[in-house]
DRENFI-112583 format. One line per field, with one value per residue: y negated, z negated, x of N, C-alpha, C in turn; residue number from 0; residue in one letter. Coordinates in Angstrom, 3 decimals. Layout:
N
n.yy	c(Y, ...) .
n.zz	c(Z, ...) .
n.xx	c(X, ...) .
ca.yy	c(Y, ...) .
ca.zz	c(Z, ...) .
ca.xx	c(X, ...) .
c.yy	c(Y, ...) .
c.zz	c(Z, ...) .
c.xx	c(X, ...) .
k	c(NUM, ...) .
r	c(a, ...) .
***
This chain:
238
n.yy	c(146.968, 143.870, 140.994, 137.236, 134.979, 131.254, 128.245, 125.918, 124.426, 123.641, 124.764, 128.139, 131.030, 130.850, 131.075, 133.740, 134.717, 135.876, 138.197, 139.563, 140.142, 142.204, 144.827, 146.705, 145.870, 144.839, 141.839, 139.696, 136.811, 134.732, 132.147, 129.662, 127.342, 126.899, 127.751, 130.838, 134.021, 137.028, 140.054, 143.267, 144.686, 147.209, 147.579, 146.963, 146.584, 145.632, 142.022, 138.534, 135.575, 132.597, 128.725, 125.826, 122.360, 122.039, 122.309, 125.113, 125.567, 124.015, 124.533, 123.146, 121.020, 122.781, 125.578, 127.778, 128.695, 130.108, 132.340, 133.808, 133.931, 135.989, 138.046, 138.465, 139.210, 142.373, 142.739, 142.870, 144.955, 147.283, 148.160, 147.212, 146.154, 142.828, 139.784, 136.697, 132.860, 130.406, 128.244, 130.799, 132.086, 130.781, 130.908, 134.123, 134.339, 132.815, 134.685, 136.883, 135.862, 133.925, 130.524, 127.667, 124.783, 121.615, 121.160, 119.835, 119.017, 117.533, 119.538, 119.103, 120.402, 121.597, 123.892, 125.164, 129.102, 131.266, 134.717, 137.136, 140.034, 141.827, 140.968, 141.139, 144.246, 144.743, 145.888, 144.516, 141.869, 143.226, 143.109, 140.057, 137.300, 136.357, 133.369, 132.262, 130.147, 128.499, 126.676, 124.559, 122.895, 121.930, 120.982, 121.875, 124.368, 128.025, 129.873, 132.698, 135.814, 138.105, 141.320, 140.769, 141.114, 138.591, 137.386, 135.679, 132.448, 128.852, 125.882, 124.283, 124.567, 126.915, 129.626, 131.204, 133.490, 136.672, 140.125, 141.853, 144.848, 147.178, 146.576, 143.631, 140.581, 137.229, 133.805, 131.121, 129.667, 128.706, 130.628, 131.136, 128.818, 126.985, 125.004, 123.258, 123.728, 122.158, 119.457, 119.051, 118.925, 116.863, 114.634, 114.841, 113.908, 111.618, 109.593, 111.592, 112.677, 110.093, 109.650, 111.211, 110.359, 111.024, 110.828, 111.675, 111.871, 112.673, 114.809, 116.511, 116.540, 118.122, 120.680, 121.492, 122.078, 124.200, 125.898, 128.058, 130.092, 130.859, 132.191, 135.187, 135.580, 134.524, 136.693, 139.595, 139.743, 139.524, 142.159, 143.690, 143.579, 144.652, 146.967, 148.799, 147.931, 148.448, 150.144, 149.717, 149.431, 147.255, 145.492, 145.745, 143.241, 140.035) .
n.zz	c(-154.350, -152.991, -152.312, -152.840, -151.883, -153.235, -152.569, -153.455, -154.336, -152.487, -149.792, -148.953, -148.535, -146.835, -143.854, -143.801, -146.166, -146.581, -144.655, -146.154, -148.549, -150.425, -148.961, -150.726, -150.934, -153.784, -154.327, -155.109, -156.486, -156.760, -158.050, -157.596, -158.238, -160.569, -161.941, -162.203, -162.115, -160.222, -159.611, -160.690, -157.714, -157.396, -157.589, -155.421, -153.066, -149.975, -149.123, -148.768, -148.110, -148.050, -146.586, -147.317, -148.466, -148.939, -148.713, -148.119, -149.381, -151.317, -154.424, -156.692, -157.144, -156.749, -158.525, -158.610, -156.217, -156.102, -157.462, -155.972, -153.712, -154.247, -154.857, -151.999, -150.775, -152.805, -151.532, -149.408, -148.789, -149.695, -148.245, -147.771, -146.287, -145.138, -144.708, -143.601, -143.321, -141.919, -143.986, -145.545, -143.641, -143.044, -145.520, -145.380, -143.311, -144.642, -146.585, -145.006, -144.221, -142.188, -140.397, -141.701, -140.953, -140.101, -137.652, -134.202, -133.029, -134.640, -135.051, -135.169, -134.918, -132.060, -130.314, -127.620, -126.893, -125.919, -125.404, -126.040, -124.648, -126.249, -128.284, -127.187, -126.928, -129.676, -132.932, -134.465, -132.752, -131.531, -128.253, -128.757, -126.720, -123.677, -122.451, -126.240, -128.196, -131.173, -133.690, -135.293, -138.232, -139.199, -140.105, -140.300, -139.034, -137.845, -137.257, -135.476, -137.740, -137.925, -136.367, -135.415, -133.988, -131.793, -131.186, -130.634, -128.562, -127.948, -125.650, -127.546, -129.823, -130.201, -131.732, -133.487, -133.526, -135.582, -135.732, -138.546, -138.970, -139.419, -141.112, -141.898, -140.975, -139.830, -139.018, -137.550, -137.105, -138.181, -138.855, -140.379, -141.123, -140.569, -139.545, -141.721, -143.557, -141.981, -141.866, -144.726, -144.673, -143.393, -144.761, -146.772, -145.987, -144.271, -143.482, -142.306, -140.574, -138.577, -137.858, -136.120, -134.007, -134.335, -135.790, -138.485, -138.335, -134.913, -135.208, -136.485, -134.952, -132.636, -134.110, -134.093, -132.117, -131.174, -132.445, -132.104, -129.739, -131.931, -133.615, -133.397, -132.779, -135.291, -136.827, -135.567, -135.486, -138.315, -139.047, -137.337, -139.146, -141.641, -141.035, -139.332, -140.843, -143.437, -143.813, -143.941, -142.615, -141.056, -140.156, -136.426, -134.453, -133.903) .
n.xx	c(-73.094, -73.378, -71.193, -71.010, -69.543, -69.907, -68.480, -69.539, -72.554, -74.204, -73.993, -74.474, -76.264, -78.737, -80.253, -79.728, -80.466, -83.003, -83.042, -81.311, -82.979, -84.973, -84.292, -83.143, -80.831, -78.376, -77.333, -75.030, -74.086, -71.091, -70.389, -68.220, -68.277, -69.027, -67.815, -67.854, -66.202, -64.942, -65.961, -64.997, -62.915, -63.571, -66.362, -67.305, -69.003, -69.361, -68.126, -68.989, -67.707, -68.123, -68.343, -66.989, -66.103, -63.470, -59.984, -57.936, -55.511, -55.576, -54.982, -54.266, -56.459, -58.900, -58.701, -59.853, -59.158, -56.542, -57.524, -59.190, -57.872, -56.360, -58.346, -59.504, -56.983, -57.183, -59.814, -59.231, -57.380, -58.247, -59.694, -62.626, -65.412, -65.459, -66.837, -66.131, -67.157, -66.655, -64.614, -64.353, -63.095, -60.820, -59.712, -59.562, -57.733, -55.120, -54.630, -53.923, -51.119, -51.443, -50.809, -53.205, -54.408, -55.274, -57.088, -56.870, -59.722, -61.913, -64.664, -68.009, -71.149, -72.987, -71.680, -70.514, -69.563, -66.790, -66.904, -64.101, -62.107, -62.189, -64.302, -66.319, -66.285, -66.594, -68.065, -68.988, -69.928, -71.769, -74.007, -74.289, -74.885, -73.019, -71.672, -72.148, -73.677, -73.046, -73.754, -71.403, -68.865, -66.278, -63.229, -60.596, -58.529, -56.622, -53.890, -53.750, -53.687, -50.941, -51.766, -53.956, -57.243, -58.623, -61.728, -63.384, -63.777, -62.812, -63.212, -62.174, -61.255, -59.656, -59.626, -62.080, -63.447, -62.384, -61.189, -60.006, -57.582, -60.679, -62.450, -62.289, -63.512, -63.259, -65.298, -65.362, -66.986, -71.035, -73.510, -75.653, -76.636, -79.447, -81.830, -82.766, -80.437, -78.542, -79.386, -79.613, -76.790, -75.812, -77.393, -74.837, -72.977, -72.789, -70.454, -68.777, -69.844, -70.112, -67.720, -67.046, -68.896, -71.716, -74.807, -77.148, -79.917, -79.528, -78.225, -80.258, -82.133, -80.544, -80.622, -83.007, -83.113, -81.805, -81.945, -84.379, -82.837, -80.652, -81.789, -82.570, -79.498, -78.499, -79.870, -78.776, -75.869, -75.738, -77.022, -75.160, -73.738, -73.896, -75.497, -73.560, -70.789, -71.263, -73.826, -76.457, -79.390, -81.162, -84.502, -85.521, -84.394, -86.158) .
ca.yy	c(145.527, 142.950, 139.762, 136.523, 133.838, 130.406, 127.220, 124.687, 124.433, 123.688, 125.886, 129.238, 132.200, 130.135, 131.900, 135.326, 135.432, 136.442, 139.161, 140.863, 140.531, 143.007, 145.653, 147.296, 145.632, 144.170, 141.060, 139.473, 135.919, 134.207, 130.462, 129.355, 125.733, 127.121, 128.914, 132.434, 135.160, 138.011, 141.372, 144.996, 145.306, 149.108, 148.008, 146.426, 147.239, 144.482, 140.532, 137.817, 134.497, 131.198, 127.599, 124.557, 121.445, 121.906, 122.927, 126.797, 125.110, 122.977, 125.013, 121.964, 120.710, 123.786, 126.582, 129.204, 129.202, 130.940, 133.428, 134.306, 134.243, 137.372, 138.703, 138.864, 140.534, 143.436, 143.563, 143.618, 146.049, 148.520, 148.410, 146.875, 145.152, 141.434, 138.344, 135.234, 132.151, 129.057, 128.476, 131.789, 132.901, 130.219, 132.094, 135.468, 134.224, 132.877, 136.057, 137.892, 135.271, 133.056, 129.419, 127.272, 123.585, 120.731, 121.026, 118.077, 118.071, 117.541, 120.218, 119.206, 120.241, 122.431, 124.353, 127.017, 130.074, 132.356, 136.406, 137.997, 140.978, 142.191, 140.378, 142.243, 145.045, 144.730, 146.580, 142.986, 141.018, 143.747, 142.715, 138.673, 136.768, 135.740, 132.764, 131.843, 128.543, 128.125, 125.708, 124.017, 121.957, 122.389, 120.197, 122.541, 125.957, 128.519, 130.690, 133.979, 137.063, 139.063, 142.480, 140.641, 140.933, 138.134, 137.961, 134.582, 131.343, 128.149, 125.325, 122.916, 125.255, 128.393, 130.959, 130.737, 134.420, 137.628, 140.959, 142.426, 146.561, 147.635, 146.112, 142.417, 139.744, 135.659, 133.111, 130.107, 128.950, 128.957, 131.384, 131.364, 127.423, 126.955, 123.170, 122.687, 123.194, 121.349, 118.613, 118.975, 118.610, 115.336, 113.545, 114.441, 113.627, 110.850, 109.090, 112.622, 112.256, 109.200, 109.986, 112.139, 109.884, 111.564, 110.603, 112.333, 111.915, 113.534, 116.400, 117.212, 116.948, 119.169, 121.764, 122.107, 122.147, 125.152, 127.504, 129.530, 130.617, 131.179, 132.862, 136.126, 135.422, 135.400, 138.318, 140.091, 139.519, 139.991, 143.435, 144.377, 143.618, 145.464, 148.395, 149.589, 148.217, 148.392, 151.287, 149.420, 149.151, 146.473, 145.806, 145.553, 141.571, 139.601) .
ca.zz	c(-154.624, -151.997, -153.347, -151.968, -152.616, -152.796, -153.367, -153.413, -154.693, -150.998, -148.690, -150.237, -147.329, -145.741, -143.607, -144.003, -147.334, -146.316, -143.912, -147.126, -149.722, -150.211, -148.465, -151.386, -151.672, -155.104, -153.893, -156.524, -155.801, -157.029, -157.529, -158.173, -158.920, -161.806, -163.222, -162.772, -162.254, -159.218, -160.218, -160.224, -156.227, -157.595, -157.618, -154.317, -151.582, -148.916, -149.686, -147.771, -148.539, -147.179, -146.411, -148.701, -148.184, -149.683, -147.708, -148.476, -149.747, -152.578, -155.624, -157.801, -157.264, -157.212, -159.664, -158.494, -154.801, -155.777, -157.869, -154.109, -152.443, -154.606, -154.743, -150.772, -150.375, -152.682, -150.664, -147.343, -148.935, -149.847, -146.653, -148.574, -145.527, -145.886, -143.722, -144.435, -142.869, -141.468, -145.120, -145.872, -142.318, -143.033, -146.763, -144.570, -142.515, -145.587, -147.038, -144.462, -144.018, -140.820, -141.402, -141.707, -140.818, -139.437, -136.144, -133.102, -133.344, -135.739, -134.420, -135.536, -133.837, -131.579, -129.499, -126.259, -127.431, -125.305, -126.390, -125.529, -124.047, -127.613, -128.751, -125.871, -127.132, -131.056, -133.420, -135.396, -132.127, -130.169, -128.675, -128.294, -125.221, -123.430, -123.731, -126.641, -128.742, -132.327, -135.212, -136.357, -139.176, -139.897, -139.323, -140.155, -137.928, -138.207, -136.586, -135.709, -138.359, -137.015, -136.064, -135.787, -132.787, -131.290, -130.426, -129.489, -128.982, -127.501, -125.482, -128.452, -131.231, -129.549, -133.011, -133.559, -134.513, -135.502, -136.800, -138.834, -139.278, -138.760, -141.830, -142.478, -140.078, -139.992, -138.025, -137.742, -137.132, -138.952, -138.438, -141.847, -141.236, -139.872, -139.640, -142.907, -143.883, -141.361, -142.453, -145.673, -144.894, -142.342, -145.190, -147.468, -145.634, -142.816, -143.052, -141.394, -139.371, -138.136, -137.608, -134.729, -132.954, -134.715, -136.928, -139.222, -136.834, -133.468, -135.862, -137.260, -133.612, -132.133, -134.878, -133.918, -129.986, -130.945, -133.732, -131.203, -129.950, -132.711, -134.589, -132.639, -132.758, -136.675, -137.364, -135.045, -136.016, -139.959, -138.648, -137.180, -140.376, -142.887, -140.317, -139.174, -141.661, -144.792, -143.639, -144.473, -141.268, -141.272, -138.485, -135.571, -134.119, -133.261) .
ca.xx	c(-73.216, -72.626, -70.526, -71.397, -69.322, -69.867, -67.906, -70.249, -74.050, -75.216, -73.201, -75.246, -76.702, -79.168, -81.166, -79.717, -80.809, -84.695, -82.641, -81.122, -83.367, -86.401, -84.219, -82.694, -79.667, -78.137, -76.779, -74.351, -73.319, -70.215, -70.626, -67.099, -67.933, -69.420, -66.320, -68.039, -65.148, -64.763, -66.123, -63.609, -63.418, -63.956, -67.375, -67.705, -69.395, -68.451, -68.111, -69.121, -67.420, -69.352, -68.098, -66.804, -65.566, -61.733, -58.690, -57.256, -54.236, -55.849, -55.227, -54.194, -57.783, -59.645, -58.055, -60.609, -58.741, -55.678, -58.297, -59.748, -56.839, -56.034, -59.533, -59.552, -56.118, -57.213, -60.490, -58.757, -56.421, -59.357, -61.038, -63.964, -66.019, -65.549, -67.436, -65.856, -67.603, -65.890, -63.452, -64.447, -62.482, -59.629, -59.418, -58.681, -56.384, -54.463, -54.659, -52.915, -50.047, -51.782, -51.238, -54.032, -53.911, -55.759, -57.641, -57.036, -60.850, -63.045, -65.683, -69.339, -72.517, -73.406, -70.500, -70.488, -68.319, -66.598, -65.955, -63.105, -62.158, -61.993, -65.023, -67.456, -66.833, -66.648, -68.896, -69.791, -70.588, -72.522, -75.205, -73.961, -74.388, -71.406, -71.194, -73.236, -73.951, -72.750, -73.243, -69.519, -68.645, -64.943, -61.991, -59.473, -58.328, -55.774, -53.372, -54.282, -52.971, -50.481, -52.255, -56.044, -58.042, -59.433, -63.209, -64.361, -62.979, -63.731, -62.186, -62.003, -60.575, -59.298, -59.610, -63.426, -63.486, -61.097, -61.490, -58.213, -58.256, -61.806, -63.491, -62.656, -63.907, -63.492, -66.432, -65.077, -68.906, -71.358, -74.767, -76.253, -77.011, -80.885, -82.295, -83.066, -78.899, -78.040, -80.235, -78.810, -75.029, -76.103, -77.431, -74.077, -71.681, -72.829, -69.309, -68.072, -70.915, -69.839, -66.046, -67.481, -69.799, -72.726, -75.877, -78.224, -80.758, -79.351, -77.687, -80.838, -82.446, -80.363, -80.921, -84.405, -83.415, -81.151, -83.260, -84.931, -82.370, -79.584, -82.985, -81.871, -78.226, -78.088, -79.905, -78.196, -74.512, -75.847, -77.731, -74.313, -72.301, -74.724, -75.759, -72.279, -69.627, -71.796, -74.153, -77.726, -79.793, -81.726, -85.177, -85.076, -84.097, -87.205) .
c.yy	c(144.721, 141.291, 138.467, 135.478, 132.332, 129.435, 126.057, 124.783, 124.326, 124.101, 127.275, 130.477, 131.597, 130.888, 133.282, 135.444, 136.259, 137.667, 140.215, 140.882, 141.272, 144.130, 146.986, 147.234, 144.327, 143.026, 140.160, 137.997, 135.481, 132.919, 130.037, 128.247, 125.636, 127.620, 130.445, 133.331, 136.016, 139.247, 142.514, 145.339, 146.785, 149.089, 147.198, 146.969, 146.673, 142.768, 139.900, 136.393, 133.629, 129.990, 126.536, 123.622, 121.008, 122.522, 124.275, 126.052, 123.972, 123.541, 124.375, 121.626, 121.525, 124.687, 127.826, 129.861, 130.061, 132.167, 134.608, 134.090, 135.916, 138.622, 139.349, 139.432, 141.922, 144.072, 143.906, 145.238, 147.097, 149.034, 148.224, 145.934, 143.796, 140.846, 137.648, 134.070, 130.628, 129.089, 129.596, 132.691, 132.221, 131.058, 133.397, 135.482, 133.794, 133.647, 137.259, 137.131, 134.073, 131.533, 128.459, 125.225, 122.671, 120.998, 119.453, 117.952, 118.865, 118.483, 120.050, 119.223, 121.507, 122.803, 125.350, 127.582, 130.774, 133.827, 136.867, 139.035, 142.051, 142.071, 141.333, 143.311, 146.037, 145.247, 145.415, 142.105, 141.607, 143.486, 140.999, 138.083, 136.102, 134.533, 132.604, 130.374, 128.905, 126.760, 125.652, 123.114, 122.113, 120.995, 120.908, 124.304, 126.969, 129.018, 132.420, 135.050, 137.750, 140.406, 142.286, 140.640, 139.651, 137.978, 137.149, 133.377, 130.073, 126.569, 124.346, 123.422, 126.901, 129.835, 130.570, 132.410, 135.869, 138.652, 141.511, 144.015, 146.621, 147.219, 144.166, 141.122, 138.167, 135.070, 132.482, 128.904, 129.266, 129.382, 131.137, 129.674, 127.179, 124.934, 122.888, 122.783, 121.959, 119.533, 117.553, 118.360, 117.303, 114.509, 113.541, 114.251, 112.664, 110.163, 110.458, 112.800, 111.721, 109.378, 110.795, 111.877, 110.418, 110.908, 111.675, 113.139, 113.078, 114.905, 117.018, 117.757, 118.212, 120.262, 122.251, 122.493, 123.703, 126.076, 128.668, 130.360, 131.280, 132.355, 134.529, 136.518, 135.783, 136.402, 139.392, 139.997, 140.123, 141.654, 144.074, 145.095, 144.915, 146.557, 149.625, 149.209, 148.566, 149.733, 150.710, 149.032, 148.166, 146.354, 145.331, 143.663, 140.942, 138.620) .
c.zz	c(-153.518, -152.837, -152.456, -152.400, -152.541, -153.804, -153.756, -153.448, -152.988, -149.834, -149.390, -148.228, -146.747, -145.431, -142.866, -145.289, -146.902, -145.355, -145.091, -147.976, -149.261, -149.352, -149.552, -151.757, -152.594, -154.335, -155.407, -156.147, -157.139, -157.364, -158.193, -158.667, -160.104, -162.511, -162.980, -161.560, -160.954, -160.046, -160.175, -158.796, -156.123, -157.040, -157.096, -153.479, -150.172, -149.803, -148.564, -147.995, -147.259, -147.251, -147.583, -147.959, -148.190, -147.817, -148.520, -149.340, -151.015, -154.163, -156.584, -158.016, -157.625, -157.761, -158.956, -156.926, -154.668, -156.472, -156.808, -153.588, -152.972, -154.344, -153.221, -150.115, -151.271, -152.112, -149.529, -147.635, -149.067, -149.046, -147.370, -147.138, -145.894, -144.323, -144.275, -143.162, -142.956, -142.630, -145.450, -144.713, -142.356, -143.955, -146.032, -144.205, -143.302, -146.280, -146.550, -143.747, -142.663, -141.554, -140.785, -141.606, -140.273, -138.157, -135.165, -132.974, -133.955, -134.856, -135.772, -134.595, -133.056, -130.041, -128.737, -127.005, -126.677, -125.927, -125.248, -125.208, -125.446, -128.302, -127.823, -126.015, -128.829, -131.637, -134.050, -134.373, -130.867, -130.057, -128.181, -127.196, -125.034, -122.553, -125.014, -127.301, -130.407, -133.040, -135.810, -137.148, -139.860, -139.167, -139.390, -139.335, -138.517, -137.468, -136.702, -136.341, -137.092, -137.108, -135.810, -134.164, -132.817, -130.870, -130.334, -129.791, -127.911, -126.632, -126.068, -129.493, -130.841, -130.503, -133.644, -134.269, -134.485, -136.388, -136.885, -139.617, -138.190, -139.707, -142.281, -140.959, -140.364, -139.001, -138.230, -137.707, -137.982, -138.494, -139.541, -141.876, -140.436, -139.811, -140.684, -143.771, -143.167, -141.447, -143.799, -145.789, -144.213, -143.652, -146.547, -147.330, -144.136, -142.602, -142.180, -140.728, -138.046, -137.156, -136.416, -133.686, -133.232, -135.947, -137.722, -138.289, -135.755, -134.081, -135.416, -136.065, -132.587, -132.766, -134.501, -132.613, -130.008, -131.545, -133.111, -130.920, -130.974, -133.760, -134.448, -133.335, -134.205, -136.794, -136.866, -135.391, -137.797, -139.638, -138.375, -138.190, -141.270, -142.119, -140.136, -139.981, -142.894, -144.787, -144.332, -142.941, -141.588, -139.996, -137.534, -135.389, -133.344, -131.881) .
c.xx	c(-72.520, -72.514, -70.462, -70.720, -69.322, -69.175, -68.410, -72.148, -75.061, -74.602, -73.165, -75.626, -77.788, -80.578, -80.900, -79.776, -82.119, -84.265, -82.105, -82.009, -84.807, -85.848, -83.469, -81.290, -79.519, -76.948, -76.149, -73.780, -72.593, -70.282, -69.239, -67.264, -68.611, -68.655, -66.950, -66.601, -65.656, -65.071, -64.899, -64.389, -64.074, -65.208, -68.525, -68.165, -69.399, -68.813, -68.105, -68.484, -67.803, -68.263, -67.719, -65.984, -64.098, -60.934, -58.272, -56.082, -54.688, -55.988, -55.156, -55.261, -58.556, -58.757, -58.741, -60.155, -57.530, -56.385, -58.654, -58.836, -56.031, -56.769, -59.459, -58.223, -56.395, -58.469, -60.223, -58.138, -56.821, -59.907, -62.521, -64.560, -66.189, -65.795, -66.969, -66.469, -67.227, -64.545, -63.451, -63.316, -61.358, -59.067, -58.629, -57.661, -55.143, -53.972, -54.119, -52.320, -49.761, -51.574, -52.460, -54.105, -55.250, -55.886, -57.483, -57.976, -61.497, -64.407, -66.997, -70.712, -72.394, -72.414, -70.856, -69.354, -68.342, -65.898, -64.802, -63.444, -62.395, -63.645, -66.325, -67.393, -66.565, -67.670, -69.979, -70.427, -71.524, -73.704, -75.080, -73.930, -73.239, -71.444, -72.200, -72.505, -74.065, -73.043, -71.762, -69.566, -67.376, -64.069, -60.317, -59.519, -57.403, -55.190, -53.651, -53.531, -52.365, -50.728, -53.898, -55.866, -58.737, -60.559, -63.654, -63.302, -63.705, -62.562, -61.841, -61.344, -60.336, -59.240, -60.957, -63.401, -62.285, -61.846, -59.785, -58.853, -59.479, -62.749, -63.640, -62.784, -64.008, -64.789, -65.785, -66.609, -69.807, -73.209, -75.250, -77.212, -78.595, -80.915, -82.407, -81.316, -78.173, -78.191, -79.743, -77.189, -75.048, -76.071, -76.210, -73.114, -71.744, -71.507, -68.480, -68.628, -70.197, -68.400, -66.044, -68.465, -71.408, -73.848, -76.545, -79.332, -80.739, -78.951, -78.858, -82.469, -82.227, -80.371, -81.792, -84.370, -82.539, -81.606, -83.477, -83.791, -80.752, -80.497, -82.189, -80.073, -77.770, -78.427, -79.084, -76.776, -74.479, -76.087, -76.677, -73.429, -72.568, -74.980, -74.517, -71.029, -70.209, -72.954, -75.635, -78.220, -80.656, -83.376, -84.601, -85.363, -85.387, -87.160) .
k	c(0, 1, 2, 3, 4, 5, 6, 7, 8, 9, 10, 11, 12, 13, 14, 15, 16, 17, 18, 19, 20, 21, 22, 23, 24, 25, 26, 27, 28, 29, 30, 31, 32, 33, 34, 35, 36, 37, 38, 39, 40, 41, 42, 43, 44, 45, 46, 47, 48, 49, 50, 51, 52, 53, 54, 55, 56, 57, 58, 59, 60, 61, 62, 63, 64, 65, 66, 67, 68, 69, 70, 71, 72, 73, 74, 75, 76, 77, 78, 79, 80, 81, 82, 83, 84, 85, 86, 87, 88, 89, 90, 91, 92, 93, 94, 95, 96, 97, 98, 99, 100, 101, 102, 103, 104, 105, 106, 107, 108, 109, 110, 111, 112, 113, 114, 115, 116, 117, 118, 119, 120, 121, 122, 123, 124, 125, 126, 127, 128, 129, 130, 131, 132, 133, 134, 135, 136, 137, 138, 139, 140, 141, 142, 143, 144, 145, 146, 147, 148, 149, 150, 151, 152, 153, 154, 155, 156, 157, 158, 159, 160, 161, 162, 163, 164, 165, 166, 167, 168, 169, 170, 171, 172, 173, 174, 175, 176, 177, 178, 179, 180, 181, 182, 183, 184, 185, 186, 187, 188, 189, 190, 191, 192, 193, 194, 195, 196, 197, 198, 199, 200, 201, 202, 203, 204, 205, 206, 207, 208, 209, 210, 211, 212, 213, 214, 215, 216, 217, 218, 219, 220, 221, 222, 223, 224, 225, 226, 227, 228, 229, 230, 231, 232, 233, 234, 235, 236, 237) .
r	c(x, x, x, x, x, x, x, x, x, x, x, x, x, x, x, x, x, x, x, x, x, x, x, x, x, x, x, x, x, x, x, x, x, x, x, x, x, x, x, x, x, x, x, x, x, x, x, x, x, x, x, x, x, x, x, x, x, x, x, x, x, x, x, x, x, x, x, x, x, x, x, x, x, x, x, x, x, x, x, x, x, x, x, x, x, x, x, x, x, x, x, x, x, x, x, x, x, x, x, x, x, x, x, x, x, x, x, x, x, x, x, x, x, x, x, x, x, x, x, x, x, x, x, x, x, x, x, x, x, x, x, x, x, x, x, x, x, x, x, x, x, x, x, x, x, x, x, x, x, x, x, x, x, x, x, x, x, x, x, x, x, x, x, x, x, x, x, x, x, x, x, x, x, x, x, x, x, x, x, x, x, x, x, x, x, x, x, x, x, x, x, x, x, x, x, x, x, x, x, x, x, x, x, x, x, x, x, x, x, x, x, x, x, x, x, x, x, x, x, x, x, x, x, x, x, x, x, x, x, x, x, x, x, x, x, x, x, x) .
***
């Protein structure tokens, strides 16, 4: 069973859902803003936690964040393969004692990323051009765990991604997002738009100017996760 969790009705798998489903795996999602509960890690098989709008540090507001801040230390602790994506990768880093704070910029839109020396030759990003081009939507960052590898970063938010061990991995970007999310998050949040010199509009512009190639880019990164930490091969990348 792979455990998918999300905090928010429209920050969901995107377009790596149509990459897992129909391959034989039991995909189990989480929707916390529904109240539903974390399964027995026993009877996990990796977890992916996705994006939300909160801060790691808002348990007064949300209740279900110190739930997952437990959940994801006894999956690190298992060696259960875990993706966490943008909050999903702050979550981690919370989780093994990094702190997590406010970024000097608001990163939205479409970012160059550079891999590390680390990152070039990682099991999760093989395969990645160096540099490539990400989707961001975060305003907060973190400090990197002490014992994580490094594997990409960027010159606007220097911890973009990390793997800690050999099974759990943060993005600080976000792959899962196609034009039609992107679309989505433009028209619910144009005052954060705004706050960045950005419209609806040009977002939802440059979504379509970037598709082609990120098309590649997700599958490939998902193909890594599920092939070699999770042991499901997936096809080959079109």
């Amino acid at each position: 069973m792979i455990v998918v969790v999300e905090h928010v009705p429209w920050e969901h798998l995107g377009l790596w859902a149509p990459e897992v489903e129909g391959r034989g795996l039991r995909v189990r999602p989480v929707r916390l803003y529904d109240g539903e509960g974390f399964p027995d890690p026993g009877d996990v098989r990796a977890v992916v936690v996705l994006g939300g709008p909160m801060n790691v540090y808002q348990e007064a507001k949300y209740a279900f964040l110190a739930q997952e801040d437990r959940f994801i230390r006894e999956v690190v602790g298992r060696g259960i393969p875990y993706l966490g994506v943008c909050l999903g990768a702050q979550l981690l880093a919370k989780a093994l004692g990094a702190r997590v704070y406010a970024s000097s910029v608001k990163e939205i839109g479409y970012y160059s990323l550079e891999l590390t020396d680390a990152g070039q030759s990682d099991a999760l990003l093989a395969g990645v051009p160096n540099p490539f081009t990400a989707f961001q939507w975060h305003g907060d960052t973190f400090d990197l765990p002490g014992g994580a590898e490094l594997l990409a970063t960027s010159a606007t938010c220097p911890h973009q991604a990390f793997r800690y061990g050999q099974k759990a991995y943060g993005l600080q970007f976000h792959l899962e997002a196609g034009p039609e999310m992107v679309a989505d998050w433009s028209r619910r949040y144009p005052r954060e738009l705004a706050s960045v010199g950005l419209n609806a509009p040009t977002l939802e512009a440059a979504a379509t100017q970037y598709e082609e190639g990120l098309r590649r880019l997700r599958q490939l990164v998902l193909g890594n996760f599920l092939s070699r930490q999770v042991g499901v091969r997936l096809a080959a990348a079109q």
